[in-house]
N, C-alpha and C positions, 0 to 999 in steps of 0.2 A: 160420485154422482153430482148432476147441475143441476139445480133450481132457475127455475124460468119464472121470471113475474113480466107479467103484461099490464101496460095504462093502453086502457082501449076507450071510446067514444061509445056511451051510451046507446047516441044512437044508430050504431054502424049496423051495415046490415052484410057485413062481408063475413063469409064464409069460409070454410077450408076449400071451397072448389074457385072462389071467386078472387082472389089476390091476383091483380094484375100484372104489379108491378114491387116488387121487392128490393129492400137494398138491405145488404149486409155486409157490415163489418166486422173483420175477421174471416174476412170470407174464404181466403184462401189455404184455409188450413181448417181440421177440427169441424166442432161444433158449425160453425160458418160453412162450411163446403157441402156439411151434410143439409142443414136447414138450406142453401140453395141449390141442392141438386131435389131435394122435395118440391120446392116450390116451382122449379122449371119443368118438372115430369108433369105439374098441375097445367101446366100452360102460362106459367107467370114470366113476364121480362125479370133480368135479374140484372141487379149492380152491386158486383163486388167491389168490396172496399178493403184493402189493407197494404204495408209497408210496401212489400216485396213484391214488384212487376213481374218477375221470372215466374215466383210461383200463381202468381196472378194469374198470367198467362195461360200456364199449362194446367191450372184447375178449367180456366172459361172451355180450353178443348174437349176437357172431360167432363164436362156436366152438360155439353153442345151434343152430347151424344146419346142426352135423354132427351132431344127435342120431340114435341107432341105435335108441332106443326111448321112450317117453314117460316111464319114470322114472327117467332121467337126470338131474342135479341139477350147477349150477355155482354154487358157493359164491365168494363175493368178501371178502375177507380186507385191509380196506387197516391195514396195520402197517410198521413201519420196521423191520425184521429185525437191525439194526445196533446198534440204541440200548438197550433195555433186555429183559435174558432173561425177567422171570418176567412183563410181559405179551404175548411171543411166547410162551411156555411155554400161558400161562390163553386164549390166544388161539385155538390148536391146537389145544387140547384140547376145546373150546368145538367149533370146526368137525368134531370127533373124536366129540363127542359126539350129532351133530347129523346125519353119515353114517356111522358106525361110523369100525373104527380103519385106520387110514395102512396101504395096503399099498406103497405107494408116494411116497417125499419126495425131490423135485428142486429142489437147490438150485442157481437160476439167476441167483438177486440179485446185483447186480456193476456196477463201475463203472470207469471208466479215466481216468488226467490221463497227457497226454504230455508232453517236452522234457527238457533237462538238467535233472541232477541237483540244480545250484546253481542253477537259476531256479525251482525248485519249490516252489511254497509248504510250510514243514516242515506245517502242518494237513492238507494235502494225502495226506500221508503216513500219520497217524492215522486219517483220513477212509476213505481206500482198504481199511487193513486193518480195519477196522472194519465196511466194507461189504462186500469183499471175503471177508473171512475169518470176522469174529466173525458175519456174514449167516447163517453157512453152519454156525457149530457151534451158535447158539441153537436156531434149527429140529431139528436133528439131533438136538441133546440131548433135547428139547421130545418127541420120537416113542419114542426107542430104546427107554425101559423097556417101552412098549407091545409092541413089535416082539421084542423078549425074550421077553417073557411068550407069546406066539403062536408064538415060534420060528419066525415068515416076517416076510418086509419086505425092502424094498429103499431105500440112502439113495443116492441119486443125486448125485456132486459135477460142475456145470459149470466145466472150468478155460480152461486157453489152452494154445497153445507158450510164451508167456511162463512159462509154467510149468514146463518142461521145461529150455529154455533163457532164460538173461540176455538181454534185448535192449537196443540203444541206444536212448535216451528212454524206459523204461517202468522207469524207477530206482524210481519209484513205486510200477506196478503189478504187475509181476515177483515181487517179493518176497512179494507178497499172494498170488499163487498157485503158489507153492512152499510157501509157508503150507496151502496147502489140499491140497495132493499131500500133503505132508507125513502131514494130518491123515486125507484119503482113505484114505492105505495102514496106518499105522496103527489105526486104525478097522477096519478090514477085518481085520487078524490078531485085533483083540481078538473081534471076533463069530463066526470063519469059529472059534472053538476052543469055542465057547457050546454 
């Protein structure tokens, strides 16, 4: 099961019917495809984000088939969310500037290695929080000023139980979403005082 924590704006006045505009990452697989095939049956533009253009591709056909009206728009976004901030940063902004601004960023990018501790590859380790975690504050950073400036927005973080509690064989992945609660809730007191 996933844990979701949200840093939302106090004073937002958005609703489940009223998300305009979404982007998510991860989007073409999982968690990701399903939170934007929700949001596009709502009537909201959607921007996927993640690695693979193929699948990219062939989810935007399939979630174009919930459309609620004809100018609905699924924007495909293939970026590495993990790798370098300032071209997720130019990348967002681009798809920002292209549907207006993010009422809605779902960070879904994420990845798992299981086993012991001492059979884990140590890259393995960087790898995770890096996809895991840094996936999740590039984008995030990438929107907020926007989401300031407007005084609504919503950043959506997808976690685990692993994140909650330690588990056995996920030495790896556990710690990368404790990472992300971490940053969830914090996040959340700095805007909920904005």
């Amino acid at each position: 099961a996933k844990a979701v924590t949200t840093a939302a704006f106090a004073s937002s006045s958005l609703g489940p019917h009223l998300i305009a505009f979404c982007q998510v990452t991860g989007g073409s697989s999982g968690i990701g495809k399903c939170i934007a095939i929700e949001c596009y049956k709502q009537g909201a533009f959607i921007t996927l984000i993640a690695r693979d253009e193929n699948k990219l591709l062939q989810t935007k056909k399939e979630i174009e088939k919930y459309s609620v009206n004809d100018k609905q728009v699924v924007l495909c976004i293939s970026v590495d969310v993990s790798k370098d901030y300032e071209q997720v940063e130019n990348v967002l902004k681009q798809a920002q500037e292209k549907l207006g601004p993010v009422d809605m960023l779902v960070n879904c990018a994420g990845t798992s290695v299981t086993g012991k501790f001492e059979d884990i590859e140590v890259n393995s380790f960087e790898r995770l929080m890096a996809v895991n975690y840094l996936g999740s504050v590039y984008p995030s950073r990438a929107v907020i000023a926007t989401m300031k400036e407007r005084r609504m927005g919503r950043i959506v973080f997808v976690s685990s139980q692993a994140g909650q509690l330690g588990l056995f064989g996920y030495t790896a992945y556990s710690p990368t979403k404790f990472a992300l609660r971490g940053l969830a809730e914090a996040l959340q007191m700095e805007v909920c005082v904005q």
